[in-house]
C-alpha positions in Angstrom: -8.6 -13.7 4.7 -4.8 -14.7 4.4 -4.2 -18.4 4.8 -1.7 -18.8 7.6 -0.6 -21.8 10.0 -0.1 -24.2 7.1 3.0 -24.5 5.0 2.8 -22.4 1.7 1.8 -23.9 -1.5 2.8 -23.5 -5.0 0.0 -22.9 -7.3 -0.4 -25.1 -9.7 -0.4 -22.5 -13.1 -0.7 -22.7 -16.9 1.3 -21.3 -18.8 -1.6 -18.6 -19.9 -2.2 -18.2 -15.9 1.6 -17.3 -15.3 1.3 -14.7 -17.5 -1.8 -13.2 -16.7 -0.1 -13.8 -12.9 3.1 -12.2 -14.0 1.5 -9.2 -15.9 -0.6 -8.3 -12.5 2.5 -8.6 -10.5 4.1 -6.2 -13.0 1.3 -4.0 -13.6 0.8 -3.8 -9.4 4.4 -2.6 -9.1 3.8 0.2 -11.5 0.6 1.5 -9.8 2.2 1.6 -6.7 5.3 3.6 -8.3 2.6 6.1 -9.2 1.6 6.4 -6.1 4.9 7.3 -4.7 5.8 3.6 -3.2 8.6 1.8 -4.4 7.8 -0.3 -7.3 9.2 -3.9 -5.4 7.1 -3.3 -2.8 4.2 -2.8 -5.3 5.2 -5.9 -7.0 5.3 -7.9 -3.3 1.6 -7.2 -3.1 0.9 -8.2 -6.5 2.3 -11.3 -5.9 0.7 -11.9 -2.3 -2.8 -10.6 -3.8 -2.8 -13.2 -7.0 -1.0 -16.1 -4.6 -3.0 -15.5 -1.3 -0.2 -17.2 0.4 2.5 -16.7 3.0 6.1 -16.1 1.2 9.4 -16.0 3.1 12.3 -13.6 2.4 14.1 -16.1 0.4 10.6 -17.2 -1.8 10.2 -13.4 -2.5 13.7 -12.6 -3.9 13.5 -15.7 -5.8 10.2 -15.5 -7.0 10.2 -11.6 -8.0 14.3 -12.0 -9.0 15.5 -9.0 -6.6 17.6 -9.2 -4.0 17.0 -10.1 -0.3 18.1 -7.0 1.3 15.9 -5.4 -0.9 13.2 -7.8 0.2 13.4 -6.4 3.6 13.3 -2.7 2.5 10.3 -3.1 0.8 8.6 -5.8 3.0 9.3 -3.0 6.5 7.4 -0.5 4.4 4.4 -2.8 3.3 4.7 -3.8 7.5 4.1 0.2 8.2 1.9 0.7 6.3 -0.4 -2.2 7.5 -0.5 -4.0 3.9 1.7 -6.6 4.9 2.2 -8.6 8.5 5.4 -10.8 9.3 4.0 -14.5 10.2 5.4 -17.2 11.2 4.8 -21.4 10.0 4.7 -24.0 12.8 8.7 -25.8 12.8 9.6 -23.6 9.9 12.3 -20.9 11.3 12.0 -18.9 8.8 10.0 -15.6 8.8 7.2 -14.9 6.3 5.4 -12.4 5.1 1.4 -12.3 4.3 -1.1 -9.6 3.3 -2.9 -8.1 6.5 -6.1 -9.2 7.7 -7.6 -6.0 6.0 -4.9 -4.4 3.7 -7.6 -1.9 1.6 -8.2 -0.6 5.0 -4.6 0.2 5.9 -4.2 1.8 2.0 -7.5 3.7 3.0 -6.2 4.7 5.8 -2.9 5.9 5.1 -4.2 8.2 2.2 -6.6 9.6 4.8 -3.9 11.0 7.2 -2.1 12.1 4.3 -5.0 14.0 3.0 -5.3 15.4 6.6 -1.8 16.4 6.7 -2.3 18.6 3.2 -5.3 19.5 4.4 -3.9 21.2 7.3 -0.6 22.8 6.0 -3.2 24.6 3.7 -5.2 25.7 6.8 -1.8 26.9 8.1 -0.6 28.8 5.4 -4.0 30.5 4.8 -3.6 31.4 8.5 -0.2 32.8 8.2 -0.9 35.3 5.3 -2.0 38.8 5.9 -5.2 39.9 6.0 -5.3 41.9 2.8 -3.8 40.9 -0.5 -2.6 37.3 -1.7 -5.9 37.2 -3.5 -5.4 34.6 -5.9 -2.9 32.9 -3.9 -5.9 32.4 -1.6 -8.7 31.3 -3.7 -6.0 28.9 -4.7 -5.7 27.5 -1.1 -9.3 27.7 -0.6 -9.6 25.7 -3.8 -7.2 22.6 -2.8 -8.4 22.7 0.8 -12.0 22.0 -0.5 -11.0 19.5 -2.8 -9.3 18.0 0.4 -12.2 18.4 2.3 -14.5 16.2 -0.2 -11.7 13.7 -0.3 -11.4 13.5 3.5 -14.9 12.6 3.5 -15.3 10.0 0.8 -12.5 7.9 2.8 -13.9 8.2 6.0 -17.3 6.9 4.3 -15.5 4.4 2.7 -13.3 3.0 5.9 -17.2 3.8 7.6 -18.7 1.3 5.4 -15.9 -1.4 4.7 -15.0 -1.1 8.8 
C-alpha cells in the first residue's frame, strides 16, 4: 500500500542502489513507451514503484530532470488511468502525487477495455461486409477476434483473482 499522511522521505541509497534505482526508473519509462504511454510518465511510476513514497510536482521535475509542466501532463494521464492518485500531506500546501491503492489493477483494467474496444470494431466490420466474398479478409478478422477473445478472458481472470 502507498504510504501517505506522513511527510516524504528520502531514501537513504548507495551508490550501487542509485543505480540499480536509476536503471529501473529508465528501464520503466521505456516499457511504457512500448506500450504507447509517454515515456515521463513511465519513468514517474518507476520512480514511485522503487521509492514507495508520495512526490510533489516540484520533487518529480527535479528528481527525473524534466520540466514541471510536463510533470502535470504526464502525472493527469497516470491520474486517468488510475496508476497514480493526487494526495495531499497534513500543513504542506503543496500537492503530491502517489501510486494508487491498486495500480496493476487499473493497468489491467485499461488493457481490458481496450481489448474490448478491438474486439468490437472487428465484430463490426465482419458485420458490415457482404455475405459472399472477402474470404481471407474474413478468416483474418475471425483470426484477431479470437485472439481477442482469449485475451479478454485471461484479464478478466486475472482482475477475478487479484480483485
Amino acid at each position: 500500500m502507498p504510504e501517505t499522511a506522513s511527510r516524504p522521505r528520502k531514501t537513504g541509497q548507495t551508490g550501487y542502489d542509485r543505480k540499480v534505482r536509476e536503471r529501473f526508473i529508465e528501464q520503466m519509462g521505456i516499457i511504457a513507451q512500448g506500450d504507447g504511454v509517454p515515456r515521463i510518465a513511465g519513468r514517474m511510476m518507476g520512480l514511485m514503484i522503487f521509492d514507495g513514497r508520495p512526490y510533489s510536482f516540484s520533487e518529480l521535475a527535479t528528481e527525473l530532470q524534466v520540466s514541471r509542466g510536463s510533470v502535470s501532463t504526464n502525472a493527469r494521464i497516470l491520474v486517468q488511468t488510475g496508476v497514480l492518485e493526487r494526495t495531499a500531506l497534513p500543513g504542506d500546501r503543496q500537492d503530491y502525487f502517489q501510486l494508487a491503492e491498486h495500480p496493476c489493477e487499473a493497468v489491467l483494467t485499461g488493457a481490458l477495455v481496450r481489448s474490448r474496444r478491438a474486439r468490437s470494431t472487428i465484430a463490426r466490420t465482419a458485420e458490415a461486409l457482404p455475405a459472399a466474398g472477402q474470404a481471407a479478409l474474413k478468416r483474418r478478422l475471425k483470426t484477431f477476434d479470437a485472439f481477442y477473445a482469449t485475451i479478454i478472458g485471461a484479464l478478466e481472470t486475472v482482475i477475478a483473482d487479484h480483485g
